[in-house]
C-alpha positions in Angstrom: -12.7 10.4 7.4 -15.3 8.0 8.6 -14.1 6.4 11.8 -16.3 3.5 11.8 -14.8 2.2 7.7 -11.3 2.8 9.4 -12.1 0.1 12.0 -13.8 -2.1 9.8 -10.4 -2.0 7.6 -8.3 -2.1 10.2 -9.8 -5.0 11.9 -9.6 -6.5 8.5 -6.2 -6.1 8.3 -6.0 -8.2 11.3 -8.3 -11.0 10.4 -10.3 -10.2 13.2 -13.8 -9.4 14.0 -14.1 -6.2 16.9 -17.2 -4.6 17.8 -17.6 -0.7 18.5 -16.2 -0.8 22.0 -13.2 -2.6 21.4 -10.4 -1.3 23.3 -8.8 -1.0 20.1 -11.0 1.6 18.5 -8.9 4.6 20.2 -6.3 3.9 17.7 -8.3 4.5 14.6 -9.2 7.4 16.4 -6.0 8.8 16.8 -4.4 7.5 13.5 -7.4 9.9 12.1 -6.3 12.9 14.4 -2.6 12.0 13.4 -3.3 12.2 9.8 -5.7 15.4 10.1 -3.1 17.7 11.2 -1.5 16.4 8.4 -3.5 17.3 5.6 -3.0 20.2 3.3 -5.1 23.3 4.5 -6.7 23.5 0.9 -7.0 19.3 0.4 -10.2 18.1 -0.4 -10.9 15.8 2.1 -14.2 14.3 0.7 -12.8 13.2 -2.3 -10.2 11.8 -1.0 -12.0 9.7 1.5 -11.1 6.0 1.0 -7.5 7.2 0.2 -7.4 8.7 3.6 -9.3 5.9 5.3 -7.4 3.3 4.3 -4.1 5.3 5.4 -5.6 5.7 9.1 -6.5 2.0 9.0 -3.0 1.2 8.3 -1.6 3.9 10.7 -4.0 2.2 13.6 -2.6 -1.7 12.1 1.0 -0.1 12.6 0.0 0.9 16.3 -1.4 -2.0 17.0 2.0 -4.0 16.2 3.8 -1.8 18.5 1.3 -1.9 21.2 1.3 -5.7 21.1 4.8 -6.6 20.5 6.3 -3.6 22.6 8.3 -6.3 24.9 10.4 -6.5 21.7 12.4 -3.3 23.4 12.5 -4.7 26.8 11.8 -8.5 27.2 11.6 -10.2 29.9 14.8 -12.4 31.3 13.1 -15.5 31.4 10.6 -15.4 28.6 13.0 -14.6 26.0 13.8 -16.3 22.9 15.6 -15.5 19.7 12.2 -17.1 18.0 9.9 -14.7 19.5 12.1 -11.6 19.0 12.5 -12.5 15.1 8.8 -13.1 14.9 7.2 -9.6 16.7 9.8 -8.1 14.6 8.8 -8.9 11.2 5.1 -8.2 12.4 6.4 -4.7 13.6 8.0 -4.7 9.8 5.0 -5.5 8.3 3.0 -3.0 9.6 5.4 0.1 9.6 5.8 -1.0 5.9 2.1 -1.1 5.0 1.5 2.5 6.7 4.3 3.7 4.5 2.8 2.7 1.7 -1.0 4.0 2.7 1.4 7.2 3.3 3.0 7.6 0.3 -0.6 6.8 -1.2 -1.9 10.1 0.2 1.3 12.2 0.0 -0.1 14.4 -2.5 -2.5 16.1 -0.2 -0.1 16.0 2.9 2.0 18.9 4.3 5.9 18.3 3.9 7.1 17.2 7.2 9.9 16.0 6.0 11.6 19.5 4.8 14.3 20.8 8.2 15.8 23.9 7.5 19.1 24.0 9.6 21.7 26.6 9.9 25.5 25.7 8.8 28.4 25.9 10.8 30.9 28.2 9.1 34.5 27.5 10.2 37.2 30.2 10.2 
């Protein structure tokens, strides 16, 4: 994965323009460790390059919502409004929804985290 496409994405995302020591940049960074771990141990990453890319960019976008619009979860008293909450909601929307697409867009060469093997309780 190419850290420096995965900003230029997800700063497009944003409709913004960041250079290289943006503040943001950590986040395309860890979206990119995030997905890594991820990946399939016998995935062929270069090949799947702008698959994965674009996935990080949109795992960084979705981080970025919840870094801005954290005060959804604890706003302050006197700031609050119905409007605002309603607003940083559907951006939060937005973005979770557009990383679970990338997601499912690469799910092919990801490890199965969603498989839980649990024990059942057996009742005499």
């Amino acid at each position: 994965m190419n850290v420096e496409k995965i900003f230029k994405k997800f700063a497009e995302r944003l409709g913004k323009e960041f250079d290289s020591s943006s503040k943001w940049l950590n986040l395309c960074e860890e979206a990119i460790s995030e997905i890594k771990i991820q990946i399939k141990d016998n995935s062929d990453t270069k090949e799947n390059e702008d698959r994965l890319n674009t996935a990080a960019a949109a795992l960084a976008f979705y981080k970025y919502a919840l870094c801005n619009y954290r005060e959804i979860y604890a706003p302050p008293i006197a700031t609050f409004s119905n409007e605002d909450l309603t607003e940083k909601k559907v951006a939060i929307s937005v973005a979770k929804t557009a990383w679970e697409n990338a997601r499912l867009n690469i799910i092919d060469i990801l490890k199965d985290a969603g498989f839980v093997f649990r024990g059942v309780k057996q009742y005499l």
